[in-house]
C-alpha positions as CSV (number, residue, x, y, z in Angstrom):
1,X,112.1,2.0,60.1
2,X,110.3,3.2,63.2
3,X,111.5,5.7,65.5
4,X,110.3,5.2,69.5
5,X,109.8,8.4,71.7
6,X,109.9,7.7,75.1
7,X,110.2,9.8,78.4
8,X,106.4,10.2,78.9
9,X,104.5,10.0,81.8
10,X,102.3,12.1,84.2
11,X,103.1,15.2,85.4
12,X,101.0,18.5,87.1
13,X,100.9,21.5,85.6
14,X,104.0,23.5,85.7
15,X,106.1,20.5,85.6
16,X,108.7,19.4,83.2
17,X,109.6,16.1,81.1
18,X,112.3,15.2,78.4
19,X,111.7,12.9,76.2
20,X,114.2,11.1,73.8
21,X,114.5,9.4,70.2
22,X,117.2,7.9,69.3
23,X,118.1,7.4,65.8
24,X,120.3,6.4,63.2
25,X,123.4,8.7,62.8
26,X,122.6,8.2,59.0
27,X,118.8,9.4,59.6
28,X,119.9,12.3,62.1
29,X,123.0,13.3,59.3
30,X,120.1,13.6,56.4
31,X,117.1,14.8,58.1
32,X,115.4,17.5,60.0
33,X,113.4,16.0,62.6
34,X,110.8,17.2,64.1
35,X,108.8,16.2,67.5
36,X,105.1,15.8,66.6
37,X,101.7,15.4,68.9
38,X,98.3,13.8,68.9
39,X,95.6,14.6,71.4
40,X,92.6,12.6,71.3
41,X,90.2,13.5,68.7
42,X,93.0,15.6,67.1
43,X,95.1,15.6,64.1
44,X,98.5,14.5,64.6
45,X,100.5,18.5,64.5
46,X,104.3,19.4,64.3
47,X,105.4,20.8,67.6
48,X,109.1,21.6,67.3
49,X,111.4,20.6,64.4
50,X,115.4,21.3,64.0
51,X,117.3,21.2,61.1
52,X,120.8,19.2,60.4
53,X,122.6,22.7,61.2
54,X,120.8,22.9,64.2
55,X,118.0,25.6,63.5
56,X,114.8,25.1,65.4
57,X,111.2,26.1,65.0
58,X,108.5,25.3,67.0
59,X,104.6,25.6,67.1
60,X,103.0,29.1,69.2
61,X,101.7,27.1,72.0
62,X,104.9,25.8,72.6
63,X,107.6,28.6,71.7
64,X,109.5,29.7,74.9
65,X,108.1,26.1,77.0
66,X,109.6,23.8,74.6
67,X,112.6,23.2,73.2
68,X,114.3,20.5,70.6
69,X,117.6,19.7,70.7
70,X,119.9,16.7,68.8
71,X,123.2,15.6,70.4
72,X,125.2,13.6,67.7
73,X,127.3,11.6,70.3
74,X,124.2,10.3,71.1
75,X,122.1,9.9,67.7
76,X,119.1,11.4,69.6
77,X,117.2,14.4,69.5
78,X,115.5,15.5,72.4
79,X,112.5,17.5,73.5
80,X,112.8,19.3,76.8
81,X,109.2,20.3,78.2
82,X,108.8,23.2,80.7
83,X,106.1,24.5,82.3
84,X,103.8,22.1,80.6
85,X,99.9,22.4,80.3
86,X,96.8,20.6,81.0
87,X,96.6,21.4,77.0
88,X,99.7,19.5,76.2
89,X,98.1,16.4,77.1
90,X,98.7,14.0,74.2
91,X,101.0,11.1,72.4
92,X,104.3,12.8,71.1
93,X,106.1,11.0,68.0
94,X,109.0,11.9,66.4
95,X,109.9,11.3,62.8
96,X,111.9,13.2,60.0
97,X,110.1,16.8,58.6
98,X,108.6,16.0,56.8
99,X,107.8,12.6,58.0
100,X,109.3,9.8,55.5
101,X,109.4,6.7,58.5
102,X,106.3,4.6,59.8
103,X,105.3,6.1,62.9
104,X,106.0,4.8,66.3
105,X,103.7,3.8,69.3
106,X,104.4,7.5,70.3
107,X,104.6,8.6,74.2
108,X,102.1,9.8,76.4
109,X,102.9,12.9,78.4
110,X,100.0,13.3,80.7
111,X,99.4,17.1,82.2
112,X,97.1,17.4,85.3
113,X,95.6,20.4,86.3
């Protein structure tokens, strides 16, 4: 099983993107997920993660900018990015947390200053 983010793409700094992952309703009922991120010559880190009830946590450089969200109509959780940094530059994945799936091509989200 692979899970595709998509919704990447360039934006200047201040701007906003969304970006999606759809899933099983049987992978979304049994898991937290979480949104992760790779910049280039970086480890892969978590960046925001919700659990089944809905509770979210997310990583100091992206508390109050980020936020995850899962809508069950839709099997997909989401990852709303506000006022996004030159820094956030990087592929995002999402997977289960902890991550139990192969990992996806990711999307890049590309912030210009």
């Amino acid at each position: 099983v692979q899970l595709q983010a998509s919704g990447g793409g360039l934006v200047q700094a201040g701007g906003s993107l969304r970006l999606s992952c759809p899933a099983s309703r049987f992978i979304l009922r049994a898991n937290e997920m979480g949104w992760f991120r790779q910049a280039p010559g970086n480890q892969r880190e978590l960046v925001a993660r919700i659990t089944i009830a809905g509770t979210t946590a997310y990583a100091a450089s992206v508390k109050d900018r980020f936020t995850i969200s899962r809508d069950s109509a839709k099997n997909t959780v989401y990852l709303q990015m506000n006022s996004l940094k030159p820094e956030d530059t990087a592929v995002y994945y999402c997977n289960t947390f902890p991550s139990k799936y192969i990992w996806g091509q990711g999307t890049q989200v590309t912030v210009s200053s």
